[in-house]
N, CA, C and O atoms as a GROMACS GRO file, in nm:
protein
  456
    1UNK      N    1   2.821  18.590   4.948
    1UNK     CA    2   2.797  18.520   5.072
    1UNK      C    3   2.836  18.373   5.058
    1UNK      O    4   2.894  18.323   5.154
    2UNK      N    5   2.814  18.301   4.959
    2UNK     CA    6   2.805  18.143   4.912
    2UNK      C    7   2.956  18.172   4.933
    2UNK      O    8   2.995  18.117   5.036
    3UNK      N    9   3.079  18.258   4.853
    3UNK     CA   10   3.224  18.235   4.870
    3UNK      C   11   3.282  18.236   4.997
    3UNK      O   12   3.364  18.156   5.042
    4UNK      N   13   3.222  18.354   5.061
    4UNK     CA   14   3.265  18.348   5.181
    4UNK      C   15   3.303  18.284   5.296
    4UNK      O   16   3.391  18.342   5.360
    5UNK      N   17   3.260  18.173   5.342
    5UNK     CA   18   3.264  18.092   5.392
    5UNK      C   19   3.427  17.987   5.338
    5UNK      O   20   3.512  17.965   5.424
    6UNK      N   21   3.443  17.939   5.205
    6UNK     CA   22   3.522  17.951   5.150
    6UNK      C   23   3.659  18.010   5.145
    6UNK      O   24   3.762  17.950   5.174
    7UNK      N   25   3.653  18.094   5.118
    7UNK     CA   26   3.749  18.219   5.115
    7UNK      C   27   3.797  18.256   5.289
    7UNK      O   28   3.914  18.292   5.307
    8UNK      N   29   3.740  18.248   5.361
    8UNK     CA   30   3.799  18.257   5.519
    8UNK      C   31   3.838  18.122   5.534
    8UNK      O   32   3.958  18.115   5.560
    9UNK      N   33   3.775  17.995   5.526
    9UNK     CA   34   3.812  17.871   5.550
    9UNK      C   35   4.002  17.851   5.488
    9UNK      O   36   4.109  17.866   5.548
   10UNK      N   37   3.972  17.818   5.364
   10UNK     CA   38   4.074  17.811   5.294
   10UNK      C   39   4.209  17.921   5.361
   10UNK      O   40   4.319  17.881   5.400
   11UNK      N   41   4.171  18.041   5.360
   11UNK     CA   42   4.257  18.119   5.467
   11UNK      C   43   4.347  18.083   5.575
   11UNK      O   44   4.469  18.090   5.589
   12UNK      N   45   4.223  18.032   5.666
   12UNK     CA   46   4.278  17.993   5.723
   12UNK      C   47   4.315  17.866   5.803
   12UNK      O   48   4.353  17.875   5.919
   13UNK      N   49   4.304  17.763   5.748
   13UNK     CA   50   4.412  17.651   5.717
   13UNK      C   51   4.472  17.667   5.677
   13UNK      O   52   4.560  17.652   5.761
   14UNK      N   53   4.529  17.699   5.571
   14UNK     CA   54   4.652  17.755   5.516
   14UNK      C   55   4.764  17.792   5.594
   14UNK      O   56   4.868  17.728   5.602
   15UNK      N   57   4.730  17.923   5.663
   15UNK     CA   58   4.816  17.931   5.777
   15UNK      C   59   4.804  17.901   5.885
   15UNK      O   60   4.873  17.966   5.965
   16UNK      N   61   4.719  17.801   5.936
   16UNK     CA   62   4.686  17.687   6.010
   16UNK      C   63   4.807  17.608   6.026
   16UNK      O   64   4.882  17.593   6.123
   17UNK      N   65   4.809  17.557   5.900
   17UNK     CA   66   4.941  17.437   5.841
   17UNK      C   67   5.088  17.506   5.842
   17UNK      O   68   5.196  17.454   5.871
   18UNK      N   69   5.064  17.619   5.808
   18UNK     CA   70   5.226  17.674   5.820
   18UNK      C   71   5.235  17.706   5.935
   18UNK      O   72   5.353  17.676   5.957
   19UNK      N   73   5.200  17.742   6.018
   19UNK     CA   74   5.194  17.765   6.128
   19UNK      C   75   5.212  17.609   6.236
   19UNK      O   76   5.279  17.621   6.338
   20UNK      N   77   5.168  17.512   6.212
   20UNK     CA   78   5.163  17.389   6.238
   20UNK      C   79   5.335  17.345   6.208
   20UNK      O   80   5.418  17.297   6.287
   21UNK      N   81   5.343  17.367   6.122
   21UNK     CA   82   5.466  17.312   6.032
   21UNK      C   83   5.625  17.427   6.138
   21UNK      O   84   5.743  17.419   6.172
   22UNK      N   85   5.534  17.496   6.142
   22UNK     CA   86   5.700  17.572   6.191
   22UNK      C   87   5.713  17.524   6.357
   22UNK      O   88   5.814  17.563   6.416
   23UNK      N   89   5.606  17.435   6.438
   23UNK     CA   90   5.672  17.407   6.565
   23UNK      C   91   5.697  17.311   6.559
   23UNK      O   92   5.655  17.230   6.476
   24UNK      N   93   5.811  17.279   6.690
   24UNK     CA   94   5.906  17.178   6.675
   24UNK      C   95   5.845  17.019   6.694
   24UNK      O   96   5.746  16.981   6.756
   25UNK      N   97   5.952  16.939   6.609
   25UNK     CA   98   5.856  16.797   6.593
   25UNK      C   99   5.701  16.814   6.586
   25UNK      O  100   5.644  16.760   6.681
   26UNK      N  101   5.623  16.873   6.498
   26UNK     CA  102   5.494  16.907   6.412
   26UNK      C  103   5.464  16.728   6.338
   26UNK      O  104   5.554  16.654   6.299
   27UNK      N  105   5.390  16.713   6.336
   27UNK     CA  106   5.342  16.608   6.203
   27UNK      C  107   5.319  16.661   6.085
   27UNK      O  108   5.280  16.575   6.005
   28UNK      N  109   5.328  16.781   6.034
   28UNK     CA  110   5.310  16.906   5.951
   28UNK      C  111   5.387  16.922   5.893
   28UNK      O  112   5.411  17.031   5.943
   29UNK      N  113   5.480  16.909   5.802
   29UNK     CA  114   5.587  16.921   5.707
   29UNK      C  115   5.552  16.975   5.564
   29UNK      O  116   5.471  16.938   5.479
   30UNK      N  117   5.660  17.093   5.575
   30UNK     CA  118   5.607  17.162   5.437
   30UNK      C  119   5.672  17.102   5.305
   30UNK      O  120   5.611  17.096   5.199
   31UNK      N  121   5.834  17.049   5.328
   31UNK     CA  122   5.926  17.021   5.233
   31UNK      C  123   5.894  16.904   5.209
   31UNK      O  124   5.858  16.831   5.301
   32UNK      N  125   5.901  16.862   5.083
   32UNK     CA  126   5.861  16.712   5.093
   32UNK      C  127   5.683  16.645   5.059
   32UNK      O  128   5.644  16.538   5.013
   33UNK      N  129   5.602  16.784   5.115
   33UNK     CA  130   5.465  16.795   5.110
   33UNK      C  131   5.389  16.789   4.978
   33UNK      O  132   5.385  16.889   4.906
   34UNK      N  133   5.332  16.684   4.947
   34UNK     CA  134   5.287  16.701   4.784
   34UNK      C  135   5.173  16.839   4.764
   34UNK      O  136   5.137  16.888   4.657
   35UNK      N  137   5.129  16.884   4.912
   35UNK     CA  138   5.051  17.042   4.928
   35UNK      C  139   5.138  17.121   4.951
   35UNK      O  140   5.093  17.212   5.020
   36UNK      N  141   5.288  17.140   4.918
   36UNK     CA  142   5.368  17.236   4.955
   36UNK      C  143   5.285  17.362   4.914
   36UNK      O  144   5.250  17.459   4.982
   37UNK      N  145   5.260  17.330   4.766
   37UNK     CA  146   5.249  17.458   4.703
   37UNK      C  147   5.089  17.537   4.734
   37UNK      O  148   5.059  17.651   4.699
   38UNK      N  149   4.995  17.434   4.811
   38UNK     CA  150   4.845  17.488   4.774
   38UNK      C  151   4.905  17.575   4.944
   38UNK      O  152   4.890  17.697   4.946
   39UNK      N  153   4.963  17.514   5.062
   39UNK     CA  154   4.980  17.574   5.159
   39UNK      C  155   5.044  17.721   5.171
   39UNK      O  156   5.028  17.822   5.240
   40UNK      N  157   5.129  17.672   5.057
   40UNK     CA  158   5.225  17.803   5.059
   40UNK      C  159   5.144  17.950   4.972
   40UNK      O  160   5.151  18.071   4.994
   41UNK      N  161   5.073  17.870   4.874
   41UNK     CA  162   4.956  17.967   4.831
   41UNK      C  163   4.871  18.013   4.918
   41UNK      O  164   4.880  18.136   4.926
   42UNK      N  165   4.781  17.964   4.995
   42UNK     CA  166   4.692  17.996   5.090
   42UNK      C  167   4.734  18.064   5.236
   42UNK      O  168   4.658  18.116   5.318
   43UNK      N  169   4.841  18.051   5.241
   43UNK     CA  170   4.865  18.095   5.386
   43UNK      C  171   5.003  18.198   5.305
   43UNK      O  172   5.104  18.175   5.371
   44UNK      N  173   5.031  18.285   5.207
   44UNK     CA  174   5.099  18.322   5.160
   44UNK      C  175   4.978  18.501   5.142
   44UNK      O  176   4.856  18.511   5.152
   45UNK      N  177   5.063  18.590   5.118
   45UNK     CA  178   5.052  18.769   5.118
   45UNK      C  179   4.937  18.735   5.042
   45UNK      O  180   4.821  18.743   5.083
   46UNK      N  181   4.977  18.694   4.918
   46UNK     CA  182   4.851  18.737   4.799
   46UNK      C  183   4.701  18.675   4.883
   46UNK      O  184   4.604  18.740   4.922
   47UNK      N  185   4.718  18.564   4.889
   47UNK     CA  186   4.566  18.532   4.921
   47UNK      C  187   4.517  18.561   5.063
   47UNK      O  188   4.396  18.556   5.086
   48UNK      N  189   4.591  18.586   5.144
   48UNK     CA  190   4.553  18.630   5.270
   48UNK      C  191   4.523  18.799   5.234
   48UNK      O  192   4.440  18.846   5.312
   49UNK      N  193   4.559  18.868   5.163
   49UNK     CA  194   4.518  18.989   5.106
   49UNK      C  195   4.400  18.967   5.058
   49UNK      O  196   4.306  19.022   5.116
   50UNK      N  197   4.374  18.888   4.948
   50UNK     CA  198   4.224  18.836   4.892
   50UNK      C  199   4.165  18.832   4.979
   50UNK      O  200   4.083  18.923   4.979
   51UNK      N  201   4.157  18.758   5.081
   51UNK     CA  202   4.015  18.744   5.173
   51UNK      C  203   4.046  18.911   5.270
   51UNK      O  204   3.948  18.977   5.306
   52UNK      N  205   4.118  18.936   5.286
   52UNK     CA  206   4.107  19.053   5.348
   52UNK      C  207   4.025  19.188   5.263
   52UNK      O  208   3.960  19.281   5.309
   53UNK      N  209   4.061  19.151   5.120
   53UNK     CA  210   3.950  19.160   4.971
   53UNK      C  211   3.841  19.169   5.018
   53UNK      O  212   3.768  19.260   5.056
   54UNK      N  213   3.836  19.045   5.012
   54UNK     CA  214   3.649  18.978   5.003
   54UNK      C  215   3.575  19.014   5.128
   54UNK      O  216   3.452  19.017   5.143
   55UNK      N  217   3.663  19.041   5.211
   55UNK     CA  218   3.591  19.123   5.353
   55UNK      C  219   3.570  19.250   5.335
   55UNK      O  220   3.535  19.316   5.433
   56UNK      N  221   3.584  19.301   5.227
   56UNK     CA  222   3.551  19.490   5.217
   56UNK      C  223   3.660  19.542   5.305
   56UNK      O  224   3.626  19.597   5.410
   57UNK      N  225   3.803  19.530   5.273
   57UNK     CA  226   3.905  19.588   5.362
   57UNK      C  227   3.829  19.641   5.457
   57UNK      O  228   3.781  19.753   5.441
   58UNK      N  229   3.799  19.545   5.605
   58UNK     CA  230   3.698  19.575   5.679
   58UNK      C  231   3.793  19.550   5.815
   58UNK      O  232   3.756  19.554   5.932
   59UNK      N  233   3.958  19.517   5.751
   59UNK     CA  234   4.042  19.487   5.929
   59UNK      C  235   4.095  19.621   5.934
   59UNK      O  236   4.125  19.666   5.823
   60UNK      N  237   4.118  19.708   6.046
   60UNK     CA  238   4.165  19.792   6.055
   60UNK      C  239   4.338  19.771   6.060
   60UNK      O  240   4.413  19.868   6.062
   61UNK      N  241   4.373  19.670   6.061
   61UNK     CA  242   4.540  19.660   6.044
   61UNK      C  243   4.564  19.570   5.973
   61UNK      O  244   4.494  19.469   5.964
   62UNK      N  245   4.677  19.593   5.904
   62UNK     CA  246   4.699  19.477   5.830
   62UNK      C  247   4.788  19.338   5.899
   62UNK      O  248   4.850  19.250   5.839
   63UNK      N  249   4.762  19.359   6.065
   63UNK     CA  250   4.841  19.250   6.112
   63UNK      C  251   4.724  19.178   6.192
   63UNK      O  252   4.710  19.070   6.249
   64UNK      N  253   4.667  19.265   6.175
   64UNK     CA  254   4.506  19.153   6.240
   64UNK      C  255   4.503  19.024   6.198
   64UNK      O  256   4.501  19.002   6.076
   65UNK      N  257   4.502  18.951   6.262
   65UNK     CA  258   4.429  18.797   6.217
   65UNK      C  259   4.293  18.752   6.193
   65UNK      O  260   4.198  18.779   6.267
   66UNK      N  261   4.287  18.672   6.071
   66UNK     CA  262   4.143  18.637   6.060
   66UNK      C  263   4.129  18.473   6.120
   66UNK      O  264   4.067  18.380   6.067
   67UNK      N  265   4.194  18.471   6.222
   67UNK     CA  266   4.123  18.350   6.292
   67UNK      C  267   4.041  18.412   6.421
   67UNK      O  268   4.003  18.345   6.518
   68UNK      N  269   4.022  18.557   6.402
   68UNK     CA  270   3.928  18.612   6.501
   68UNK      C  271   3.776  18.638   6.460
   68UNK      O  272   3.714  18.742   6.435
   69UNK      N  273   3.732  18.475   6.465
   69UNK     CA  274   3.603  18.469   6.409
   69UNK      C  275   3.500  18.570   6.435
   69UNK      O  276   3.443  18.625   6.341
   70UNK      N  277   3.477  18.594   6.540
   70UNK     CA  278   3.367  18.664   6.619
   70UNK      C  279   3.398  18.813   6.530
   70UNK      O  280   3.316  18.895   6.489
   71UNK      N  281   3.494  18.813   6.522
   71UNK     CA  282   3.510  19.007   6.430
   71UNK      C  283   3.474  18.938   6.334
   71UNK      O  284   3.352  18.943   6.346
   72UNK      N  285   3.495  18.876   6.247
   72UNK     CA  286   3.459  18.859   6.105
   72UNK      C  287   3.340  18.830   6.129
   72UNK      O  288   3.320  18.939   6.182
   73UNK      N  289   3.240  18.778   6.139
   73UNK     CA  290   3.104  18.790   6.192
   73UNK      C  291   3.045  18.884   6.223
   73UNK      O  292   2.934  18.890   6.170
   74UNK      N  293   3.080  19.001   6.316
   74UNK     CA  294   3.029  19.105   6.379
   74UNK      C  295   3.048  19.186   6.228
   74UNK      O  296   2.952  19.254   6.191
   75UNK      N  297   3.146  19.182   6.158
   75UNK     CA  298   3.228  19.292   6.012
   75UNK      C  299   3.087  19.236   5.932
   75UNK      O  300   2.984  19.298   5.904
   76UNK      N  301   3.111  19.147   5.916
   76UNK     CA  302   2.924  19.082   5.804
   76UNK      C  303   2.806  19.166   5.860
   76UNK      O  304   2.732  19.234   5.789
   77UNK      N  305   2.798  19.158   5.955
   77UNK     CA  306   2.658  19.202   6.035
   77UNK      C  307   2.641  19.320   6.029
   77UNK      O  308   2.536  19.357   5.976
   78UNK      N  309   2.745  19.432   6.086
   78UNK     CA  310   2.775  19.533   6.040
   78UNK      C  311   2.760  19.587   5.892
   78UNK      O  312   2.711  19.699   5.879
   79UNK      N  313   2.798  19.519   5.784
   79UNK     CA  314   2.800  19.531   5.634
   79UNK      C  315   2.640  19.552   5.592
   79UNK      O  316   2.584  19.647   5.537
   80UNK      N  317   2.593  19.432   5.638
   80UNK     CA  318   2.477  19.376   5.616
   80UNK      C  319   2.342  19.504   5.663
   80UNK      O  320   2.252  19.554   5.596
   81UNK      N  321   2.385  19.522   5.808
   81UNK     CA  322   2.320  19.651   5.867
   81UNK      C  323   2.289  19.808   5.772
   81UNK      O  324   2.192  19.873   5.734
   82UNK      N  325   2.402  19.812   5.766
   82UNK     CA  326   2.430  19.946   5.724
   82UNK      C  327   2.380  19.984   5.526
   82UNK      O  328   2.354  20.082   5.458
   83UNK      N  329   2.390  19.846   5.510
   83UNK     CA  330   2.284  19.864   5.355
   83UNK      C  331   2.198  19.750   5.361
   83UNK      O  332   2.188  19.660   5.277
   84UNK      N  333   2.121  19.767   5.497
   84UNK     CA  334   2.037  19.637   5.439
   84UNK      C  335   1.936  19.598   5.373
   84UNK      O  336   1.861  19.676   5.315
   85UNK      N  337   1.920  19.439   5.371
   85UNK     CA  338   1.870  19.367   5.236
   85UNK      C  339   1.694  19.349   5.333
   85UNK      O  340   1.649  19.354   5.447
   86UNK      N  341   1.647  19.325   5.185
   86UNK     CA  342   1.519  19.307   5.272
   86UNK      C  343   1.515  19.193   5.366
   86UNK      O  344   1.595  19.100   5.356
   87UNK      N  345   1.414  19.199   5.467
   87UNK     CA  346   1.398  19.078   5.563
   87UNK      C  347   1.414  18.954   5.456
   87UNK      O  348   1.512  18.881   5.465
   88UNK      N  349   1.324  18.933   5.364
   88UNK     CA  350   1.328  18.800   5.271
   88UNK      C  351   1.509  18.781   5.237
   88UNK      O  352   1.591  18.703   5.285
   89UNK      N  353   1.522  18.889   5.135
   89UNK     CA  354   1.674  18.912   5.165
   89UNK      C  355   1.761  18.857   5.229
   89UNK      O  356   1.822  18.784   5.150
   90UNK      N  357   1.817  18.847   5.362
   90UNK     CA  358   1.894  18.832   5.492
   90UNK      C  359   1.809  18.716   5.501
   90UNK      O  360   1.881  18.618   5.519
   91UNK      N  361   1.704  18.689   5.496
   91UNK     CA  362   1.647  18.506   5.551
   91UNK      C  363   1.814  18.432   5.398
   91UNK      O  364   1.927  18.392   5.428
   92UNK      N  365   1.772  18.440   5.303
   92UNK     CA  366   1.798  18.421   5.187
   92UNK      C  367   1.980  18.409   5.232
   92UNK      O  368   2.052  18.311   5.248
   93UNK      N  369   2.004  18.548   5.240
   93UNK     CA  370   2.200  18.496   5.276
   93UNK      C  371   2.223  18.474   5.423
   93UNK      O  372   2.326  18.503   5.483
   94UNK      N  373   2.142  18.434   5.460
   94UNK     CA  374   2.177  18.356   5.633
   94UNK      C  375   2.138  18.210   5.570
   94UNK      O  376   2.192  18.113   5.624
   95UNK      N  377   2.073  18.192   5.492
   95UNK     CA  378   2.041  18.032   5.440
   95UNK      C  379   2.178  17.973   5.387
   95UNK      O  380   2.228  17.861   5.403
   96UNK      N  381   2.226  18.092   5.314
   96UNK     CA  382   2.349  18.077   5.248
   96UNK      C  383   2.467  18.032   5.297
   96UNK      O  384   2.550  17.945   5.269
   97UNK      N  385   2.451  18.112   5.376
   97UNK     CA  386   2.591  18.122   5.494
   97UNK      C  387   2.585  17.990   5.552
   97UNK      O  388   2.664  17.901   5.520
   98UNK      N  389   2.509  17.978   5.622
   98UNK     CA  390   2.501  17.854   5.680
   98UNK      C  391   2.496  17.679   5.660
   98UNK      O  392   2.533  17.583   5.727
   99UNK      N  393   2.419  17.703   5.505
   99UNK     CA  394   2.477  17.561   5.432
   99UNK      C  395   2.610  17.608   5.406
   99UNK      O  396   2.679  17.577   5.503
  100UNK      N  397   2.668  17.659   5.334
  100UNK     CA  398   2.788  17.648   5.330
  100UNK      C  399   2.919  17.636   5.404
  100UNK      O  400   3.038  17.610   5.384
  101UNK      N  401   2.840  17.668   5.492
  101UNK     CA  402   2.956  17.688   5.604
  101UNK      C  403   3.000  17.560   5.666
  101UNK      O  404   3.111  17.526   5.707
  102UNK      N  405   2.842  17.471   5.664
  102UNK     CA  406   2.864  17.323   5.725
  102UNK      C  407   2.918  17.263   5.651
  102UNK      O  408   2.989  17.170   5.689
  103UNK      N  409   2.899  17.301   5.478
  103UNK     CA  410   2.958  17.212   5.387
  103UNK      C  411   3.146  17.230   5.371
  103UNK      O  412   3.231  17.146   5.345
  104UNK      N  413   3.156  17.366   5.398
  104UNK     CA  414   3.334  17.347   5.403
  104UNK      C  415   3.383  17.280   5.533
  104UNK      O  416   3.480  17.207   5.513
  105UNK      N  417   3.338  17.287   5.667
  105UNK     CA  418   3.298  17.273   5.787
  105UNK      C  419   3.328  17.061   5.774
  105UNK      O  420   3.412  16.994   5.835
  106UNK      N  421   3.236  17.020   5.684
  106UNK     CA  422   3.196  16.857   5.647
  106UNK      C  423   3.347  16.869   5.555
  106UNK      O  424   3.418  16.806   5.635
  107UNK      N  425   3.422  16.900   5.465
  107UNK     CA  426   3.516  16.917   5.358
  107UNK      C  427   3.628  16.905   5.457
  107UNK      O  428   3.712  16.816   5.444
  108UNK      N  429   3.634  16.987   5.550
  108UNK     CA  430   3.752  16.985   5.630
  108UNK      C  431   3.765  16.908   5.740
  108UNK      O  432   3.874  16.905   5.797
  109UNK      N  433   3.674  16.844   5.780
  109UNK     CA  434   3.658  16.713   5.891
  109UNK      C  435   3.677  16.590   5.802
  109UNK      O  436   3.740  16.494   5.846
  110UNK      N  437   3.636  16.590   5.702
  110UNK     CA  438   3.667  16.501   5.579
  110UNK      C  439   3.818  16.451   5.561
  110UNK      O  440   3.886  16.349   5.575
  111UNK      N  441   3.829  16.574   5.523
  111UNK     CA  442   3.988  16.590   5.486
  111UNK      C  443   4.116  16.566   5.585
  111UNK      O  444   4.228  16.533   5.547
  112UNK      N  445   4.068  16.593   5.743
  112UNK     CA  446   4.119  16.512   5.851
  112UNK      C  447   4.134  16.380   5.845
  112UNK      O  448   4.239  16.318   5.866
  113UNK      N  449   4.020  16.334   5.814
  113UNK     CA  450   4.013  16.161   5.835
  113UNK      C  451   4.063  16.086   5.728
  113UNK      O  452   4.062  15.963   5.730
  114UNK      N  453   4.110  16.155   5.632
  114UNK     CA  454   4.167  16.079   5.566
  114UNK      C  455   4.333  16.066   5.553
  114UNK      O  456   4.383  15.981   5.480
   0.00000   0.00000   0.00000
């Protein structure tokens, strides 16, 4: 749960930025980019496979997008349901989820302003 948050974030910025980068006159430039390579990693097969990983191959296509928050949310809940943790449990990774989430959330508003 603590990665998670993580692992979708990173996702997707990644192809956030490439995606940014391929329309015309963008402020987004990949060539030249001293992040060529973390972009091209993150928004690249392997790691967009990883989080599709770390989701319990839980998209039914492999052309689905994971900037469709609300499914990836509903896919947790679902997970969570179907073997669930005790009430203490689920208090415990909803605590989780949620600092972390503000903290990549704070990392990437960060990382704007500078």
């Amino acid at each position: 749960m603590a990665l998670l948050a993580c692992l979708l974030g990173y996702g997707e910025v990644g192809l956030w930025l490439r995606k940014q980068a391929s329309l015309p006159n963008s402020w987004v430039k990949i060539e030249g980019n001293p992040y060529k390579r973390w972009i091209e990693d993150y928004s690249g097969d392997e790691y967009q496979t990883a989080v599709k990983i770390g989701l319990g191959k839980c998209f039914s296509s492999p052309h689905q997008k994971l900037s469709d928050w609300l499914s990836v949310l509903e896919i947790i809940e679902e997970r969570a349901l179907s073997d669930p943790p005790s009430p203490t449990r689920f208090s415990e990774w909803r605590a989780v989820w949620e600092r972390c989430t503000l903290l990549e959330k704070g990392f990437w508003d960060a990382a704007m302003l500078a």
